[in-house]
N, C-alpha and C positions, 0 to 999 in steps of 0.2 A: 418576607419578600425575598426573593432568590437575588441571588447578586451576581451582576456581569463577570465573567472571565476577564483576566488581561495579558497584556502582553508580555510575556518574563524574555523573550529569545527570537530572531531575526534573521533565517539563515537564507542564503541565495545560492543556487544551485550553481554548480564549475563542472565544465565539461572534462571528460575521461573515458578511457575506451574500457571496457569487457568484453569477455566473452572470446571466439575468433579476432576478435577485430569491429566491434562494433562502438559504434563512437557515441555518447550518448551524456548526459548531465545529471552528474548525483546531488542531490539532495541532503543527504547524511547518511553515513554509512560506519557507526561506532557503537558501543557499546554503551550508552550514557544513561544516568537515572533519569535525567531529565525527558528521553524517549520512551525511558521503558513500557511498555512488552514490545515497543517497535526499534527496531536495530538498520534497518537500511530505507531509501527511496530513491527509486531511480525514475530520470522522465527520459523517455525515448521519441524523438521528434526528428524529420528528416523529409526532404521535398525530393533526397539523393538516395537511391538505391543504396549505393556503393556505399554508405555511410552504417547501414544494418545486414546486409544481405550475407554477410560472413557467420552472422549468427550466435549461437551459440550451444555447442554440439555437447555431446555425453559430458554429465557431470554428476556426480552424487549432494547429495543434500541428509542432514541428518540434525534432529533435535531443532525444528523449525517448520515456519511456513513459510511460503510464498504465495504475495496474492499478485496477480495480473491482472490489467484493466486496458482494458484495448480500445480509444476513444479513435482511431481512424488505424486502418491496415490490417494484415493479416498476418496472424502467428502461427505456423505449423508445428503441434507437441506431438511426444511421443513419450512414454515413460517404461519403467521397468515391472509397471502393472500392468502393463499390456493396452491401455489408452492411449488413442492416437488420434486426433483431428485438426481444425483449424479454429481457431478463436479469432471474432473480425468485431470491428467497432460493435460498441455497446457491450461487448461480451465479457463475461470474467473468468479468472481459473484464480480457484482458491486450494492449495495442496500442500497439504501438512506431510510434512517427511518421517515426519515421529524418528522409526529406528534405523530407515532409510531405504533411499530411493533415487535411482538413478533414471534422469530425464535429458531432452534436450529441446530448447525452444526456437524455432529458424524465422524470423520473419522473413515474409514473401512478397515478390516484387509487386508495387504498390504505384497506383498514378495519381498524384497529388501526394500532397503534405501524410505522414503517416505521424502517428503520435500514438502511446502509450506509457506507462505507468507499472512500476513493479514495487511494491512493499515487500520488506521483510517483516514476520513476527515471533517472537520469540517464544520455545515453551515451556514452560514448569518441568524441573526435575522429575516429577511423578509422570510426566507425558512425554518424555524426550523420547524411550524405549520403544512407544505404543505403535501398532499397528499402521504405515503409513495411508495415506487416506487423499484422494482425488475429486476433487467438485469441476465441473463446469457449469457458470451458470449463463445460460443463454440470455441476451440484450434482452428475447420478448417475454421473461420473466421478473425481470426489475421493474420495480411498479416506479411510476413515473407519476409523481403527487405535484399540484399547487397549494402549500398549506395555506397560502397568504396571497393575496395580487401583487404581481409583479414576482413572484417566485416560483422556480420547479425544482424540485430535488428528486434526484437518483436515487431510492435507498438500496442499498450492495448490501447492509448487515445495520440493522439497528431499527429505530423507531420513528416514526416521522408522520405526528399525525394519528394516533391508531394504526400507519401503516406498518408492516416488518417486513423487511428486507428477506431475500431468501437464502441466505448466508447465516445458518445460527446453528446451536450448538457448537461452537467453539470457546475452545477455554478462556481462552482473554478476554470475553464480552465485547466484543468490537463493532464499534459503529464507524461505517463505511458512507459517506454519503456524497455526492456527486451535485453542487450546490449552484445555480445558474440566478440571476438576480440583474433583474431590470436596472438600468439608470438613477440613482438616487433613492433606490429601495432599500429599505431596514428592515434586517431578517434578524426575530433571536428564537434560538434553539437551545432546551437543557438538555445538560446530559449530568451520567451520574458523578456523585461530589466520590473526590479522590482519583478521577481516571482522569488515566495520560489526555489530555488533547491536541492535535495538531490541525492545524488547516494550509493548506498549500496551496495557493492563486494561481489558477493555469490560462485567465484572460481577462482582459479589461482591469480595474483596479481597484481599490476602497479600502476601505478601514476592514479592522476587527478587532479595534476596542474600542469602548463606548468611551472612553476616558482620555482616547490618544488623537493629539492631529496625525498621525503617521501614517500616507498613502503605502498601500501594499502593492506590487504590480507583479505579473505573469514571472514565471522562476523562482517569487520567492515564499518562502515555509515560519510560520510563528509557534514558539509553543506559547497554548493560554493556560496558565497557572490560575488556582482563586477561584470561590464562585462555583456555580453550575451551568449559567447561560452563556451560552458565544452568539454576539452581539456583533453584527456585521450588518457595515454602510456600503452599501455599490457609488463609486464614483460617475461621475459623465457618462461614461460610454456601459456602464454597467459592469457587472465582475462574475467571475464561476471561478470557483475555486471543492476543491476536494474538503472534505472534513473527516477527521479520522479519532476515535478514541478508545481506548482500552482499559483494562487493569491490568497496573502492574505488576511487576514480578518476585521485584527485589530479593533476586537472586542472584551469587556470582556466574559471571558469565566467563566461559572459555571460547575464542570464538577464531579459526584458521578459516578460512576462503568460505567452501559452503557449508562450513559443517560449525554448528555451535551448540556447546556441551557444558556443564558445570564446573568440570572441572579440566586442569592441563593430560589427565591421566587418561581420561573418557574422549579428551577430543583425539592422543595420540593412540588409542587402541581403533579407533574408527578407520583414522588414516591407514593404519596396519591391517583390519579387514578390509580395507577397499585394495590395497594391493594384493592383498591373499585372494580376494575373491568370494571370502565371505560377509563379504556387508550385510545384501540381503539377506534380511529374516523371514526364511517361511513360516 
């Protein structure tokens, strides 16, 4: 019989600006075994223009991904592969920088509440170098499943049901899921034994461990250690929280602003083709 996940870590997201000026609430942003393959989470939420609209303009990226999740608003990309459009609720950009790639992401004036989501993920020494790589995946290609009554999930990358997410072939194995759950509904989901898991509450409240009285509410991030199953109780008003899980990497990480390398030597020769102007690799 598989056994529940539980709760080892309890983080609450604190507001900080990035980018031009953009005011926003991180999640975690270090380099910890206890994340690994994942290194950053940002939530971006805002009813105030002025609080995103500065953005955030040209930047390189090297030895990493970034995934965006755009649950209300609009993000205008552009990158140094020549892709350029707008990513709006429901939509995701999955973009692996491998050897590197210089982007900039602007969110765009928005009427109502806007919110979004950016993970960092880390990559294996053998992929730092490779080829950088661009996904969009459009909202009407996320299959949207009930596995259970009283449940819908999002699947961005992983398994839900027989269903697969359209996010795959990436090296971490990562499941991406987008978790909504009625009033007093009990949702368990395995995943595989040994990967990272994280789940992040972004409404309403409940448990997510089978073993703990511990209400979870919107802001905050658990890691579940142990086990294969995450065991999640919706409270009163019901819960949706993100699920995210990888393999990790257990590799030393070097890691300056956006660029993260194995070593101090690889992250300062980056720094130094970005001001030479040869970063990009053709």
């Amino acid at each position: 019989m598989s056994q529940a996940r539980h709760v080892s870590a309890v983080l609450t997201r604190t507001p900080t600006m990035e980018g031009a000026g953009v005011r926003l609430h991180r999640v975690f942003g270090k380099a910890d075994p206890a994340f690994d393959p994942f290194l950053l989470l940002d939530d971006f939420g805002s009813d105030n223009p002025a609080d995103y609209l500065a953005g955030f303009p040209w930047h390189p990226h090297r030895g990493m991904e970034t995934v965006t999740y755009v649950l209300a608003g609009e993000v205008e990309h552009a990158d140094s592969l020549g892709n350029r459009g707008v990513i709006r609720g429901g939509d995701v950009q999955w973009m692996s920088a491998g050897s590197g790639i210089v982007h900039q992401e602007m969110p765009q004036r928005y009427e109502g509440r806007s919110r979004a989501f950016q993970l960092w993920v880390n990559l294996p020494a053998a992929h730092k170098m490779t080829a950088p790589r661009y996904r969009e995946v459009t909202a009407s290609t996320v299959p949207d499943v009930v596995p259970a009554e009283g449940v819908r999930v999002k699947i961005i990358a992983g398994l839900v049901g027989g269903v697969r997410g359209p996010v795959q072939d990436v090296v971490a194995d990562p499941t991406f899921l987008d978790v909504r759950l009625d009033p007093g509904v009990t949702f368990g989901h395995a995943l595989a034994g040994g990967h990272t898991v994280l789940a992040y509450v972004i409404g309403g409240a409940g448990r997510l461990d089978a073993d703990s009285a511990r209400v979870l509410t919107d802001g905050q991030l658990v890691v579940l250690s142990g086990g294969e199953v995450v065991h999640a109780v919706a409270g009163d008003t019901g819960m949706r929280f993100l699920l995210f899980a990888g393999k990790p990497l257990r590799e030393p990480v070097a890691w300056q602003g956006p660029i993260v390398m194995n070593t101090q030597d690889e992250l300062e020769t980056a720094f130094r083709e970005y001001r030479a102007g040869t970063f990009i690799k053709r």
